[in-house]
C-alpha positions in Angstrom: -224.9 20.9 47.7 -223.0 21.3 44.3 -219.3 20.2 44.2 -217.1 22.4 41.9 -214.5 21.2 39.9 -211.9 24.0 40.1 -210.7 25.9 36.7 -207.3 24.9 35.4 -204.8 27.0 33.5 -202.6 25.4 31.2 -198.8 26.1 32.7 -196.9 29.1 31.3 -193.3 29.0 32.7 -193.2 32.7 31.2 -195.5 33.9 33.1 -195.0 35.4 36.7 -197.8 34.4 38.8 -197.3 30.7 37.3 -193.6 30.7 38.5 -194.6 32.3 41.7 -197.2 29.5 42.5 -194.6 27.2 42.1 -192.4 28.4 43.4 -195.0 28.4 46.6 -195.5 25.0 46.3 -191.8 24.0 46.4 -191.6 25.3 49.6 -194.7 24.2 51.5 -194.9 21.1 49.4 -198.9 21.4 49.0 -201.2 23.3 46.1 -203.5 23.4 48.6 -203.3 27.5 49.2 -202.4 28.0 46.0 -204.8 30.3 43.8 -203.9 28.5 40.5 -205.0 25.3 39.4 -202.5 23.8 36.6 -204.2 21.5 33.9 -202.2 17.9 34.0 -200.4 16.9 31.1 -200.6 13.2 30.8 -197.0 13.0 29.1 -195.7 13.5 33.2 -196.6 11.9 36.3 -197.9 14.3 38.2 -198.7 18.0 38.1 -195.6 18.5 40.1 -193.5 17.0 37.9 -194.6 18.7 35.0 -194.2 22.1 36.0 -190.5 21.0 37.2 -189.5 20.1 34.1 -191.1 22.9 31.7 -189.7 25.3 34.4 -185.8 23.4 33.8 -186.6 23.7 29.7 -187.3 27.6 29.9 -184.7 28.6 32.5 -182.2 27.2 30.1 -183.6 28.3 27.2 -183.1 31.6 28.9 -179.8 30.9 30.2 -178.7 29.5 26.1 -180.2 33.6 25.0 -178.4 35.3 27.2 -175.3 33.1 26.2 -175.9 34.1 22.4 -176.7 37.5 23.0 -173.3 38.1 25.2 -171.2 36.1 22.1 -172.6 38.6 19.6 -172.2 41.5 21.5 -168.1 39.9 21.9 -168.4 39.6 18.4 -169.3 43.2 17.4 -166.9 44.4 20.1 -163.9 42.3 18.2 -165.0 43.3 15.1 -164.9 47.4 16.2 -161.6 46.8 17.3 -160.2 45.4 14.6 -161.4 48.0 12.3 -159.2 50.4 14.8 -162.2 51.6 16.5 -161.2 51.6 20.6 -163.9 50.6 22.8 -163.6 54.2 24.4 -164.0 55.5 21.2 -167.2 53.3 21.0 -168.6 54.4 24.4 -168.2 58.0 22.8 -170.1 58.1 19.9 -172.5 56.6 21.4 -172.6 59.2 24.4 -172.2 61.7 22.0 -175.6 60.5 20.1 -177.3 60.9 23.0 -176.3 64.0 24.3 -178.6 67.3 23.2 -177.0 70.3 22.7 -179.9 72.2 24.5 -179.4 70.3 27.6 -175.9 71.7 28.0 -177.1 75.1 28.9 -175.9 75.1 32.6 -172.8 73.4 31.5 -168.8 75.6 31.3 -167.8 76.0 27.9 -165.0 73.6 28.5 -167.1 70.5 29.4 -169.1 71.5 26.4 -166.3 71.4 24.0 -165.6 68.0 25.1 -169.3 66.6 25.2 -170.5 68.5 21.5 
């Protein structure tokens, strides 16, 4: 009889499956049905505790993007408006962009006026 050592992945907090096996194990408290085998990094305890912590590092990496993103997006917004540029102004140019005047067949002349 030949013993197999089972394969280990190295942990990807980005991926899905990997937060999903985790996830898993945090509520039964046992890898013991899970189908991934995470490689231990000898810098932590335990396997456990390794995935915990890269988890806690990328979900507020994450939460520090969205953060910036919303501050820049605030940003362009305040400096729109203080060029005199309304925000519903904003919204229409940028419906107007979008809009084809081919797809405004079916539509009464009066809508169109106000869409093209």
């Amino acid at each position: 009889m030949y013993l197999k050592k089972p394969e280990t992945v190295v942990f990807d907090p980005s991926n899905k499956d990997h937060r999903a096996a985790v996830f898993a194990f945090l509520k039964r408290r046992a890898w013991a049905d899970s189908p991934l085998r995470f490689t231990h990094d000898p810098e932590y305890g335990s396997v456990a505790d390794q995935v915990q912590s890269k988890l806690l590092i990328w979900y507020a990496s994450q939460e520090e993007a969205k953060m910036r993103k919303r501050a820049e997006r605030k940003e362009a917004l305040e400096e729109q408006t203080s060029k005199g540029v309304t925000f519903v102004q904003m919204n229409y140019q940028a419906v107007k962009k979008t809009i084809n005047p081919n797809d405004l067949a079916g539509v009464p002349k009066m809508i169109r006026k106000v869409a093209g």
